[in-house]
C-alpha positions in Angstrom: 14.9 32.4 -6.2 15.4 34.2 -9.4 17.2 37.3 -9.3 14.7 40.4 -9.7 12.1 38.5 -8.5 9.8 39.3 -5.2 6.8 37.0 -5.9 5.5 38.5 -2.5 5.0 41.9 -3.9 3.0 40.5 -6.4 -0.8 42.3 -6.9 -2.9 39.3 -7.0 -3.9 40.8 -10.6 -0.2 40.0 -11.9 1.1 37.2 -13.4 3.7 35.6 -13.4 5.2 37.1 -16.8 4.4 40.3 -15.4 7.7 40.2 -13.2 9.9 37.5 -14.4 10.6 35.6 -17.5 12.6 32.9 -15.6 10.0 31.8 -13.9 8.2 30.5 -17.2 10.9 30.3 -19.6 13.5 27.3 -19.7 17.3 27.6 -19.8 20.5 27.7 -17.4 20.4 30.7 -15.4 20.5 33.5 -17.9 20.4 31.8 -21.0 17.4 31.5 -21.8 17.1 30.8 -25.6 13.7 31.3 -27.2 14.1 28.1 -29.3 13.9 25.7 -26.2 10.3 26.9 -25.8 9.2 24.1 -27.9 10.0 21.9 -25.1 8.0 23.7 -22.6 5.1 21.6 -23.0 3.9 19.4 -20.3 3.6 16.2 -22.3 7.7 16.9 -23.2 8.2 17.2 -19.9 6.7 14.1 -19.1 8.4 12.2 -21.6 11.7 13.2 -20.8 11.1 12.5 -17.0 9.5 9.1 -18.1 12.4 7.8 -19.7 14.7 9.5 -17.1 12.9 7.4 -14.6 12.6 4.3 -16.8 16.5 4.3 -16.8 16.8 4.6 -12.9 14.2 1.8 -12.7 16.1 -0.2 -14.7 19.6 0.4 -12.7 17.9 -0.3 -9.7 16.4 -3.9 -11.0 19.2 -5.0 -12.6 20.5 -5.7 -9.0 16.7 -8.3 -8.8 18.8 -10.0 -11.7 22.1 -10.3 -10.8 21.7 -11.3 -7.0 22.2 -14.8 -7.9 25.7 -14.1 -9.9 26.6 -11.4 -6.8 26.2 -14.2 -4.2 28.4 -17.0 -5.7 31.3 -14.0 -7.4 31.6 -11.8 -4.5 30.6 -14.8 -1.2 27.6 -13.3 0.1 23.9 -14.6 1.6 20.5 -13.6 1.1 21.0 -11.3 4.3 24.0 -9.3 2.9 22.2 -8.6 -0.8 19.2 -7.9 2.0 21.0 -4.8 3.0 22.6 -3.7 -0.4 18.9 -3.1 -1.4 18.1 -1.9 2.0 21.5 0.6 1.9 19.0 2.5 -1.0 16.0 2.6 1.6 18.0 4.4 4.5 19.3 7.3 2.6 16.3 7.7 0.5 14.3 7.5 4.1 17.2 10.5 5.1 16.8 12.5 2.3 13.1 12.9 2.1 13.0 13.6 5.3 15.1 17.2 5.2 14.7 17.8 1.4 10.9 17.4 0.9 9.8 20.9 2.0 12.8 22.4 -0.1 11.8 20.7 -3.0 8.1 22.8 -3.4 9.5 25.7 -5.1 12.4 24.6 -7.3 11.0 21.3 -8.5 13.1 20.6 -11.6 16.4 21.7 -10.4 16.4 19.3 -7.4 15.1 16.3 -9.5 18.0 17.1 -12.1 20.3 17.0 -9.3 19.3 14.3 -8.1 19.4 12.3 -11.4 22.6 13.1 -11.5 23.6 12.0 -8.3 22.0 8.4 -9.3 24.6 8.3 -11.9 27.5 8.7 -9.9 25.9 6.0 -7.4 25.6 3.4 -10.4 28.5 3.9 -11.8 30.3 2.9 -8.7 29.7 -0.6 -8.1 29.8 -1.4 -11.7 33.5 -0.3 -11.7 34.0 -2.8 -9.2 34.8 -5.2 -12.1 38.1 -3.5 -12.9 39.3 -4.9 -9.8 37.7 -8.4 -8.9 39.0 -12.3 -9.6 36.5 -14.3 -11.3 36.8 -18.2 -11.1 39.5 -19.9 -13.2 38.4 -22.9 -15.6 39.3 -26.2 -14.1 42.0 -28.1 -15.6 40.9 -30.3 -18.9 44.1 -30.8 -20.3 45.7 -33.9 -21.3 41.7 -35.1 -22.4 41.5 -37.2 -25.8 38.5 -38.4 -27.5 36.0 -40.6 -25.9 38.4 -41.3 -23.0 38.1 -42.0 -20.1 40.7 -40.0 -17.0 41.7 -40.7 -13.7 44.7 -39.0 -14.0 43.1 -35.1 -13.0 39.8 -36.4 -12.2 40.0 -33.9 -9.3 39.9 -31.2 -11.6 36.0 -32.4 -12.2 34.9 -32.4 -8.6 35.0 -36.2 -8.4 36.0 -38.5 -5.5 39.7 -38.3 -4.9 40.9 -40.0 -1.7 44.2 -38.2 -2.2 43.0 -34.5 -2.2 44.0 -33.5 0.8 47.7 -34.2 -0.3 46.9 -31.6 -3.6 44.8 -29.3 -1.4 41.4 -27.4 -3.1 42.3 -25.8 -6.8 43.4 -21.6 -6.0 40.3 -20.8 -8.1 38.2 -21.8 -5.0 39.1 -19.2 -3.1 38.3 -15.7 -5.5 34.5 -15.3 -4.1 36.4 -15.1 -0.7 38.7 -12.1 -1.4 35.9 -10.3 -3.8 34.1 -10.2 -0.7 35.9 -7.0 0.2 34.2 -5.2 -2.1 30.7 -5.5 -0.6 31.0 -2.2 1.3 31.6 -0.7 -1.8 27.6 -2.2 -2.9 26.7 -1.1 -0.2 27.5 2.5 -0.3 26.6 2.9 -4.1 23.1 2.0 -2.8 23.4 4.7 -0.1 24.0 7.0 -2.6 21.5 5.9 -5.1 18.7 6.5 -2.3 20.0 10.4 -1.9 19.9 10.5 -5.5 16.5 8.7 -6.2 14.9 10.9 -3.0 13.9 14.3 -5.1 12.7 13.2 -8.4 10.5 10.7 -6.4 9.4 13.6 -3.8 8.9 16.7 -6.5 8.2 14.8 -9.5 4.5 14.0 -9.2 3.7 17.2 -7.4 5.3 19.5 -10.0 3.1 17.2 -12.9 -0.1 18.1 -10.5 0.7 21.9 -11.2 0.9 21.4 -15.1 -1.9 18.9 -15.3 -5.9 19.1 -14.5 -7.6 16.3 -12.8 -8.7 14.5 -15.8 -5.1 14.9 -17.3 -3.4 13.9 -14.6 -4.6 10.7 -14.3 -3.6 9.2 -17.8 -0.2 11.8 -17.6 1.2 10.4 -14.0 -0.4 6.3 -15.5 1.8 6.7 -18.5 4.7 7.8 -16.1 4.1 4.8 -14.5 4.2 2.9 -17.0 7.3 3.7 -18.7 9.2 4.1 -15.3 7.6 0.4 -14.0 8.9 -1.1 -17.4 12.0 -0.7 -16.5 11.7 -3.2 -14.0 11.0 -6.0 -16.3 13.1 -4.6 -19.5 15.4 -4.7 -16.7 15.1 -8.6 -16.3 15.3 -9.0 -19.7 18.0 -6.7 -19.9 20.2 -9.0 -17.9 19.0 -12.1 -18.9 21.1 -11.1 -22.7 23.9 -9.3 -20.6 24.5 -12.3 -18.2 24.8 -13.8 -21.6 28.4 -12.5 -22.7 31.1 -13.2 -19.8 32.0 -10.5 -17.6 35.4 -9.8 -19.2 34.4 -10.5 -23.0 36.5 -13.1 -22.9 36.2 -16.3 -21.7 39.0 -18.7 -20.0 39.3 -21.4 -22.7 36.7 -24.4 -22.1 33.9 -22.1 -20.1 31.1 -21.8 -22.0 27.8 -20.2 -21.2 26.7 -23.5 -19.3 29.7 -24.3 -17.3 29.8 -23.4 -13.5 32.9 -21.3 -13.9 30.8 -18.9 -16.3 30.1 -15.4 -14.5 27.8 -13.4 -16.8 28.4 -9.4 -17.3 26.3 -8.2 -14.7 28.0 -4.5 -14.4 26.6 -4.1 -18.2 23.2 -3.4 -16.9 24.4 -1.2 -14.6 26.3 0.8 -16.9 24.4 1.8 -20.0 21.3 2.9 -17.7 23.7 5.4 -16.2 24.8 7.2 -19.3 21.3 7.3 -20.7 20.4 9.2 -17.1 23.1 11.2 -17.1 22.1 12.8 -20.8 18.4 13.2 -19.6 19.1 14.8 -16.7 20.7 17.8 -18.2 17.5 18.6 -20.3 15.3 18.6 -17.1 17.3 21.3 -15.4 16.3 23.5 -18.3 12.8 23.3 -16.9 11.4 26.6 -15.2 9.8 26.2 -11.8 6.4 27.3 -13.2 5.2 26.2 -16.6 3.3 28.4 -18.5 0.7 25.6 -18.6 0.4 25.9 -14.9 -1.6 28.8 -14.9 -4.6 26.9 -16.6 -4.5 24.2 -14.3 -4.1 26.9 -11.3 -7.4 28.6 -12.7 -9.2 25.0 -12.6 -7.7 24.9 -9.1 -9.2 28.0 -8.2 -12.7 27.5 -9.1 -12.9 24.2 -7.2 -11.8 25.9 -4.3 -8.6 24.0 -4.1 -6.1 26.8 -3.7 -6.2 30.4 -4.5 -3.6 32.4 -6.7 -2.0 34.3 -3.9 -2.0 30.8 -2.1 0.2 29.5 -5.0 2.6 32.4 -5.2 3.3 32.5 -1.3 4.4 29.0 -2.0 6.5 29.7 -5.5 7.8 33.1 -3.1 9.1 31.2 0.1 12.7 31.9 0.8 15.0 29.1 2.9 14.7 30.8 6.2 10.6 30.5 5.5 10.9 26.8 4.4 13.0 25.9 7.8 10.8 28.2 9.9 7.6 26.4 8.6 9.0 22.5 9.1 7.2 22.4 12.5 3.7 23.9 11.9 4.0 21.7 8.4 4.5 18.4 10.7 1.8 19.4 12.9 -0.8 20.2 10.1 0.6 16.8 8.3 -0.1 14.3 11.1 -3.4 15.6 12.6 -4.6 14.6 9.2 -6.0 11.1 10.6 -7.0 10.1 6.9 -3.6 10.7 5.2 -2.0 8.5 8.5 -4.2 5.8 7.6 -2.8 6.4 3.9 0.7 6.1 5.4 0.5 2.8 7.2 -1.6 0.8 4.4 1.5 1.7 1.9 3.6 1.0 4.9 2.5 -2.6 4.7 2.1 -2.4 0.8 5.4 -2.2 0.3 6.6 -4.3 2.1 5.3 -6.8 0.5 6.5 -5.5 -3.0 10.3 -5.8 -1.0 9.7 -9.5 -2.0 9.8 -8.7 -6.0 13.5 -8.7 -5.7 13.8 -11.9 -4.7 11.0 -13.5 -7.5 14.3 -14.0 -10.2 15.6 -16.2 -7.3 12.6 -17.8 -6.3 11.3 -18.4 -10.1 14.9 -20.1 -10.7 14.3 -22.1 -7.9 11.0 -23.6 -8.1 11.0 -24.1 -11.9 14.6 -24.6 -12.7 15.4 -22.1 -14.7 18.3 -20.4 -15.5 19.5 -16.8 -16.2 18.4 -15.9 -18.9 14.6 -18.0 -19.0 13.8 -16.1 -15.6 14.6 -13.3 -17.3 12.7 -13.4 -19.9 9.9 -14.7 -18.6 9.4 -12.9 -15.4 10.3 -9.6 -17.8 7.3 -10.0 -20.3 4.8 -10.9 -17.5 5.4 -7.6 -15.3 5.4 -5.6 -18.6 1.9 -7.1 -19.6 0.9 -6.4 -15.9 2.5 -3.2 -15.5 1.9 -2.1 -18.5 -2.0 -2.9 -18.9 -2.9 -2.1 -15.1 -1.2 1.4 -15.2 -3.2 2.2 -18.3 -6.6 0.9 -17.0 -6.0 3.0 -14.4 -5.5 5.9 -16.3 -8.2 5.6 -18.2 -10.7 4.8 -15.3 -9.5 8.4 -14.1 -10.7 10.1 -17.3 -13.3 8.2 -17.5 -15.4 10.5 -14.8 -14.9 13.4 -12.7 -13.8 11.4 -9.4 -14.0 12.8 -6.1 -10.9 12.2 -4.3 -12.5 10.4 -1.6 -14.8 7.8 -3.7 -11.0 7.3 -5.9 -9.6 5.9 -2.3 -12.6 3.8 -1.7 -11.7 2.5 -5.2 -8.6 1.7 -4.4 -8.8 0.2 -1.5 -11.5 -2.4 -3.4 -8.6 -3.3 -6.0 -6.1 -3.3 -3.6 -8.3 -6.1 -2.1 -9.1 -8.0 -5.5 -5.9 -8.9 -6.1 -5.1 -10.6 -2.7 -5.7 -14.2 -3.6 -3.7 -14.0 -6.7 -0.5 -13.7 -4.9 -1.4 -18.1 -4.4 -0.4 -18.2 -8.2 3.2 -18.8 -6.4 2.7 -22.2 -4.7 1.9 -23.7 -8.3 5.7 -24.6 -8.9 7.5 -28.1 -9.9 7.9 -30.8 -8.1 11.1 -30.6 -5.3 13.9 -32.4 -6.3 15.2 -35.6 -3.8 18.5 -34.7 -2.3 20.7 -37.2 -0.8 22.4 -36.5 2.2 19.5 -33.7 2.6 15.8 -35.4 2.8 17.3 -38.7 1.8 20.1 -40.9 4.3 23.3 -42.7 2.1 22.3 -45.4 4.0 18.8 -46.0 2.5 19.6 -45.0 -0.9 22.0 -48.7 -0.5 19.4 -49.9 1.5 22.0 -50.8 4.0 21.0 -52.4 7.3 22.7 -49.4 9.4 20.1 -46.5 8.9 21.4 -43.2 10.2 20.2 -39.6 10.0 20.7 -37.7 6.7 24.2 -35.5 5.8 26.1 -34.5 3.0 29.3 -37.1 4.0 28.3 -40.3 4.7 30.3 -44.3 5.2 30.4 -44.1 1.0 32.5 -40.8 0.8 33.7 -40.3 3.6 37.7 -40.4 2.1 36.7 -38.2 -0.6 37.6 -34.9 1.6 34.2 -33.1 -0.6 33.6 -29.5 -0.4 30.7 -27.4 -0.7 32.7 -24.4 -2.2 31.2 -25.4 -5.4 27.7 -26.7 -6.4 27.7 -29.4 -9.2 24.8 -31.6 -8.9 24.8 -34.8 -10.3 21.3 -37.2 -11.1 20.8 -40.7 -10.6 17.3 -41.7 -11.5 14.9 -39.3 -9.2 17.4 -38.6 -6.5 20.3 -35.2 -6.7 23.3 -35.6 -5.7 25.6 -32.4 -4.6 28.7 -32.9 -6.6 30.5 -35.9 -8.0 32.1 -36.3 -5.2 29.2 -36.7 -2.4 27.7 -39.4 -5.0 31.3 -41.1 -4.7 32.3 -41.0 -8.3 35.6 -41.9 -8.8 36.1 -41.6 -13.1 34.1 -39.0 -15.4 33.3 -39.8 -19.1 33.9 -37.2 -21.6 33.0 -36.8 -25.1 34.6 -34.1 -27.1 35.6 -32.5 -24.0 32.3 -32.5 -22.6 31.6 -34.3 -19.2 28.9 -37.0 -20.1 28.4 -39.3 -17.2 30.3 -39.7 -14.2 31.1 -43.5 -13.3 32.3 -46.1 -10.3 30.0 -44.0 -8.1 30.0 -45.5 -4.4 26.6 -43.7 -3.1 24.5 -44.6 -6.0 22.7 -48.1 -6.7 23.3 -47.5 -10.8 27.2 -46.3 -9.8 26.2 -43.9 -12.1 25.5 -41.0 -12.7 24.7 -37.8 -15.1 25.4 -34.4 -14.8 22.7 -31.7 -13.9 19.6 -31.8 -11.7 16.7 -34.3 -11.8 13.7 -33.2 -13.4 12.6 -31.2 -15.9 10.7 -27.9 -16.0 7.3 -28.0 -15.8 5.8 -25.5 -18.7 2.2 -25.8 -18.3 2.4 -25.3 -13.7 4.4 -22.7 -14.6 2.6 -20.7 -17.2 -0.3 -20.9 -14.6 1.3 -19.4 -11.6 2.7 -17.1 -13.9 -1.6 -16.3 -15.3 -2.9 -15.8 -11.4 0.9 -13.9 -10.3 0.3 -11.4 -13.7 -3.7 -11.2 -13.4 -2.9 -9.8 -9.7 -0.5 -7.4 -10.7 -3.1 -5.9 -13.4 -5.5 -5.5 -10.6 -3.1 -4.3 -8.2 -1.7 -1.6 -10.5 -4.8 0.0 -11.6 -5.2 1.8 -8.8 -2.2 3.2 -8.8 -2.9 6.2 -10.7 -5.7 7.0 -8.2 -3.4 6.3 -5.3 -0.9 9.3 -6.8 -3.5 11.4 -6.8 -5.0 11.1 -3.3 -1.5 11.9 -2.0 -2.3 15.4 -4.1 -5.7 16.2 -2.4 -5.4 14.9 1.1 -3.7 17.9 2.2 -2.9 21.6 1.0 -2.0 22.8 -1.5 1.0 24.2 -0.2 2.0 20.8 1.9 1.6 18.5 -0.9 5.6 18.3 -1.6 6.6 18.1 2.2 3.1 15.4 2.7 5.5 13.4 -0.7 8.5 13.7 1.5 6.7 12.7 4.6 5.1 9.3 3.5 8.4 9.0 1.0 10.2 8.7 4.7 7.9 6.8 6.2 7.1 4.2 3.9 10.7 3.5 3.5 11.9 3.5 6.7 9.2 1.0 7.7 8.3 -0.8 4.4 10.8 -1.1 1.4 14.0 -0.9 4.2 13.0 -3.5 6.2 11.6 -5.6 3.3 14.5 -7.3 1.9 16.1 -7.6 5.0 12.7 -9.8 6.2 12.8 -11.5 3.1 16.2 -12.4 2.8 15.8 -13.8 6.2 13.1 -15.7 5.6 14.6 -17.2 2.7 18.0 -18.1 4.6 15.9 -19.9 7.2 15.2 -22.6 4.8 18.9 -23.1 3.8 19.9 -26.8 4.2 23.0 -26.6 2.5 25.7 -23.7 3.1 28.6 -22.7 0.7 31.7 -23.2 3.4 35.2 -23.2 2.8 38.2 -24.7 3.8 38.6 -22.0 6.6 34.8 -22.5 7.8 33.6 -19.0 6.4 30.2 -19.6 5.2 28.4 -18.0 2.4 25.6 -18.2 -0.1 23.1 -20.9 0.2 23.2 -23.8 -2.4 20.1 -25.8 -1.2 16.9 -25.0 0.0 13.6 -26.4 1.9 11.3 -25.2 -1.0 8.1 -26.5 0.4 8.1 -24.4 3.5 10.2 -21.4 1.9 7.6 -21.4 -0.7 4.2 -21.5 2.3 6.1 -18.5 5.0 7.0 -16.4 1.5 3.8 -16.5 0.3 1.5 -16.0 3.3 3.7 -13.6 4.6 3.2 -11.4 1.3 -0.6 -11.9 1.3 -1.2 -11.4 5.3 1.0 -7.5 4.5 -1.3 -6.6 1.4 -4.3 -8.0 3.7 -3.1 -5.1 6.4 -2.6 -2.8 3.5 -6.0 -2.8 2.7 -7.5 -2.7 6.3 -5.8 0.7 6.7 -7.2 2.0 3.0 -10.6 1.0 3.8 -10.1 3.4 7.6 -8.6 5.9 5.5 -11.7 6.2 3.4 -14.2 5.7 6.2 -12.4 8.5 8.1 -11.6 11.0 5.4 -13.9 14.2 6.6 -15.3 15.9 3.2 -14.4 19.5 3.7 -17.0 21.8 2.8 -15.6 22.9 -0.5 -15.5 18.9 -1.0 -19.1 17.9 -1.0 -19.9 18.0 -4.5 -17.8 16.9 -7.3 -18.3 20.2 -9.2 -16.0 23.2 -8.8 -17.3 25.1 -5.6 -18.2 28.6 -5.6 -17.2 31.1 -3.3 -19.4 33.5 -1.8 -18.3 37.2 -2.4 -15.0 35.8 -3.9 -13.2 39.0 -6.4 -11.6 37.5 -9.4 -9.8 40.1 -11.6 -8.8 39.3 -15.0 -6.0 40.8 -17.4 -5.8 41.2 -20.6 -2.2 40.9 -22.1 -0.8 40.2 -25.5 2.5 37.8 -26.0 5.5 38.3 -28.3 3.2 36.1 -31.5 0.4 38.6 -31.0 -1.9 36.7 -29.3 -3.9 37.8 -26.7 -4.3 36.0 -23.1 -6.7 36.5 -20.3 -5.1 35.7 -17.1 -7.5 34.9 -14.0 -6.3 36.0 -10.8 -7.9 36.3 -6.6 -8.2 38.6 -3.8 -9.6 35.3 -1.8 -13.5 35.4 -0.2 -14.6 38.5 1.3 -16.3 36.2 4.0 -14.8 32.7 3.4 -18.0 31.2 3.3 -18.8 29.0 0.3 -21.8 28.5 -1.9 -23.7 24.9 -1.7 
C-alpha cells in the first residue's frame, strides 16, 4: 500500500485523487514524472501487456518446435518432453494457488514481477548450449569423384561384418551424456510456471477495471490475439532458426539435410526473453488504479455490479486482511455451483489443447515434413484461426449488450460446433511399408522359411546394425532402417553426396536410395489442415465471452482469487496432466526404439501411425465432448441474481449517490460519482 494512504478512511464522496496521487499516477515509487501520463491510457496498457504476452507465448512454443531436435540431441522420449511441459503446469498450479488473492490490489506490480521471473526461466535452458556435445560429421575422407568406397563404408551406416572389431563411431554416444542436462529443462519450466502465474491471474481482471462491457470484449480478443500468435510466429520462428546450426558453424560436410545437422533451437528461446525483459519494466510503471477505472466503476455501479465503497475495501486490504479472508473466499468460491461447472468443462478443454504441443510432431509424421515445412505451415494456419476467431469473438461482444449468462450459453454452442472438425487429423498420407516392422526379411525374398517380423534378420545378421541412428533407405514401396538393416555393403557417391547404396542383401533390386518412400501428399494435407483451422476459428470465438464469464460469475471483490482458483485447477487437472497423457499415448505406438550399445533406450524412431493417429484423435474429441457437457450445466444452473434479470443497468431503490465537482491541473472540470450503498437493499424491477 502506498505510503499516506488509508483507502479505509475514505468518505464514499472522495476519490481517489482526493488522497493519493500514486494510486492513479504511474512511476517507481516516488518518481512519478508527469510526462509518463501519456501512457496511462488503457489501450497503451493493453498493447504493452499484449506484446509482453506475445513474447512469453512464443518462449513457451518454441519448445512445440524443437521437441523433435531435444529428443535425438539430449536422448529423451515423448514421456520425458511430457514432463518438461508439465514441470511449467505444477508451479503455475502452486503459484496461483497462494498468489491469486494477493494479486487483487497490486495488479501491475505482480505481473511485472512475474514477467521478469519468465526471463530468468528462459534464459536458463537456452544456456544449456554453452555446455552440450552435438554429433560429429561421419568420416568422408579419402572420397573421389564418382567413386565407389569400401574402404570406410562404415562411416555411412552400411553393412560391415567387421564392426564389432572398430566398435560404434564416439559421435554415437553425445545424446547419451547431454542427457544430464534434462533436469536443468525441467527446472526452467518450473520456473517459468511461477513466472507465467500472475500476469495470467491479475492480467484480465485489472483490464475488467479499465474497460466496460462492450470494451472489454474487443480489448481482452485483441489480447488474445496478439498473445495466441505467438504460438504460431513461434512455429515459424523455429522453423528459420532450426535453419542455421546450433553453433553457427557447421562440422565440414553437414549440411542442412544431413542427419548430423542440429538446428539452433536455444535461438527461439533467447530473443523472446530480452524482448520480455524490456516490456516488463514499463508495466511496473502502471498505478494500481487507472484513472480510466473510475468510468468503468460508475458503469459498474449503475448495473448493480459493485458499489464504490465495495471497490475501495478491495484496493484498501492490507496482507493480514488478504490471509484472514482466504477461507471465507474458498467457501464463497465453491458453493458457486455454476462457476464449478465452468471449472471442470475447461478442466477437460484443456486438456485437450495439451495435445497442440505434440501437432509439429504429429504433422512431421503423417505428411513427411521436415522442420522448417511443419513450421511454416502449422504457423500460418493457427494464425489465420487464432487470429480470425479471436476477432469474431470480439466483435460478437460489441455487437450487443450480452447478458452474462446467454454469453455462456453461447459458448458452450461453439464450443460444440467445432467438435467434428478435430477428424480433419485422420486425413494424412499413406503409411510407409517398413521391413523388419509390418513386413518379414523373409517375404520381402520371398524365401520358403517365413518368420515373424524384426529389425535383424538371416540377411544382416553379421552386420552388428544399430538403432543409435535413423537413416532410412527406399527400395520401391518398402523403407528400410538404415543401410545396414537393408544389408548394403557399398554406397555410391557423386560429388560427395551419397546417391544410392548398392550389393544390398535384404532387397530384391540389391538396391537402394536414400530417404523414405513416398512423397508428400499436398492436396490430403491442405484438407486436414481446412477442417483442423475451420475448428480452431469456431473454437476461439468464444473465447472472448469465456474471459468474461470468469468476471461476472462471482464478486466483484473475488474475481482475482476466482482467476487464481480455476488458474489452479485447470492446470493441475488439465494442461499438467496433458502432455504427460499424450506423450504416453504416443509412446505406446513406438515399434522401433533408439537403444545403444549399453541397452539405454531413448527417443522413438518408428511409429504405428494408423492406430496413434485413431486413440490421438478420439481421445481429443471425447475431452472437448466432456468440455461441453459441463458448459451446457453451467448455463442451465447459473441462478440470475436479482440485479441480473434484465440486461439494463438495475436501479437501486433508495440508493444515495453523491457527486463532486473537481477541477484537474489542465483546468478541466470532472464530476466524480460516488455511493453510500441502498438504504434498504432492495432493487427496482
Amino acid at each position: 500500500m502506498p505510503e499516506g494512504a488509508d483507502y479505509k478512511k475514505l468518505g464514499a464522496h472522495e476519490s481517489w485523487d482526493d488522497t493519493d496521487r500514486k494510486i492513479t499516477q504511474m512511476g517507481y515509487m516516488g518518481w512519478r514524472p508527469r510526462f509518463l501520463e501519456c501512457l496511462n491510457k488503457p489501450a497503451v496498457f493493453t498493447s504493452i501487456f499484449a506484446v509482453g504476452n506475445f513474447f512469453m507465448v512464443m518462449s513457451y512454443g518454441i519448445l512445440s518446435m524443437i521437441i523433435p531436435t531435444l529428443e535425438s540431441v539430449f536422448n529423451l522420449n515423448s514421456k520425458q518432453t511430457g514432463v518438461i511441459l508439465m514441470a511449467n503446469d505444477i508451479s503455475g498450479t502452486v503459484a496461483a494457488l497462494f498468489i491469486a488473492n494477493y494479486c487483487s490490489a497490486r495488479k501491475t506490480r505482480w505481473i511485472g514481477i512475474g514477467m521478469i521471473v519468465v526471463v530468468i526461466a528462459t534464459i536458463l535452458p537456452a544456456s544449456v548450449t554453452l555446455f552440450a556435445e552435438y554429433p560429429l560429421p561421419r568420416n568422408r575422407t579419402e572420397v573421389s569423384f564418382n567413386q565407389t568406397i569400401r574402404s570406410d563404408v562404415e562411416s555411412y551406416g552400411v553393412c560391415n561384418e567387421s564392426r564389432s572389431e572398430y566398435g560404434i563411431d564416439e559421435s554415437e554416444g553425445y545424446a547419451i551424456r547431454n542427457h544430464q542436462y534434462y533436469w536443468i529443462f525441467v527446472f526452467g519450466a518450473l520456473l517459468q510456471g511461477f513466472g507465467a502465474a500472475p500476469p495470467g491471474i491479475a492480467g484480465s481482471t485489472y483490464m475488467d477495471e479499465i474497460f466496460t462491457q462492450k470494451q472489454f470484449g474487443v480489448a481482452i480478443s485483441l489480447l488474445y490475439v496478439v498473445s495466441f500468435i505467438g504460438y504460431p510466429i513461434s512455429m515459424l520462428a523455429g522453423s528459420v532458426f532450426l535453419q542455421y546450426y546450433v553453433t553457427f558453424d557447421p562440422p565440414e560436410g553437414v549440411t542442412f539435410e544431413s542427419k548430423e545437422w542440429v538446428g539452433a533451437w536455444w535461438m527461439g528461446m533467447f530473443f523472446p526473453a530480452i524482448a520480455v525483459f524490456v516490456l516488463s519494466f514499463f508495466v511496473l510503471l502502471y498505478p494500481r488504479q487507472m484513472p480510466a477505472a473510475k468510468k468503468v466503476l460508475k458503469d459498474k455501479v449503475r448495473r448493480g455490479i459493485t458499489t464504490v465503497l465495495e471497490k475501495k475495501e478491495e484496493l484498501g486490504r492490507s496482507l493480514k486482511e488478504i490471509t484472514l479472508d482466504m477461507i471465507p473466499a474458498f467457501k464463497r468460491v465453491f458453493k458457486n455451483k455454476a462457476l464449478n461447472c465452468l471449472i471442470i468443462g475447461d478442466v477437460f478443454l484443456f486438456l485437450q489443447i495439451g495435445a497442440y504441443s505434440f501437432y509439429p510432431k504429429i504433422y512431421a509424421l503423417i505428411f513427411r515434413l521436415d522442420s522448417k515445412s511443419v513450421g511454416s505451415i502449422l504457423g500460418i494456419s493457427n494464425i489465420i484461426g487464432f487470429a480470425v476467431g479471436l476477432i469474431a469473438g470480439g466483435l460478437l461482444m460489441r455487437w450487443r449488450d450480452w447478458h452474462p449468462k446467454t454469453l455462456q450459453l453461447l459458448y458452450s454452442i461453439l464450443t460444440a460446433a467445432a467438435v467434428p472438425f478435430s477428424l480433419g487429423m485422420l486425413l494424412y498420407c499413406p503409411v510407409n511399408t517398413y521391413a523388419g516392422v509390418d513386413l518379414p526379411y523373409s517375404e520381402i525374398l520371398n524365401s520358403s522359411q517365413l518368420s515373424p517380423p524384426s529389425l535383424t534378420g538371416e540377411c544382416n545378421a553379421d552386420c552388428a546394425c544399430t538403432t543409435a541412428f535413423y537413416q532410412p533407405v527406399c527400395d520401391g514401396n518398402v523403407t528400410f532402417f538404415s543401410p545396414c538393416h537393408a544389408g548394403c555393403m557399398d554406397v555410391e557417391l557423386v560429388d560427395g553426396q551419397v546417391t544410392s547404396y548398392t550389393d544390398c542383401m535384404c532387397t530384391k533390386s540389391g538396391r537402394t536410395l536414400p530417404g523414405e518412400c513416398g512423397s508428400t501428399c499436398t492436396t490430403t494435407m491442405w484438407l486436414s489442415l481446412t477442417l483442423t483451422t475451420v475448428g480452431t476459428i469456431i473454437g476461439f470465438s468464444g473465447f472472448a465471452a469465456h474471459a468474461y464469464i470468469y468476471q461476472r460469475i462471482v464478486n466483484e471483490v473475488d474475481r482475482t482469487f476466482c482467476q487464481g482458483i480455476r488458474s489452479s485447477i485447470v492446470r493441475a487437472l488439465g494442461t499438467m496432466p496433458a502432455p504427460l497423457l499424450f506423450g504416453w499415448v504416443i509412446d505406446s505406438f513406438c515399434v522401433v526404439w533408439r537403444e545403444s550399445e549399453d541397452g539405454t533406450v531413448g527417443n522413438c524412431w518408428v511409429y504405428d501411425v494408423d492406430r496413434l493417429l485413431l486413440w490421438f484423435t478420439f481421445l481429443q474429441m471425447a475431452m472437448r465432448t466432456a468440455s461441453c457437457a459441463f458448459y451446457f450445466v453451467c448455463w442451465y444452473v447459473w441462478v440470475y441474481t436479482d440485479s441480473e434479470k434484465t440486461t439494463k443497468p438495475a436501479k437501486l431503490v433508495g440508493e444515495e449517490f453523491q457527486y463532486t465537482k473537481h477541477t484537474d491541473e489542465n483546468g478541466e472540470d470532472h464530476c466524480d460519482i460516488a455511493s453510500k450503498g441502498p438504504v434498504n437493499g432492495q432493487v427496482e424491477k
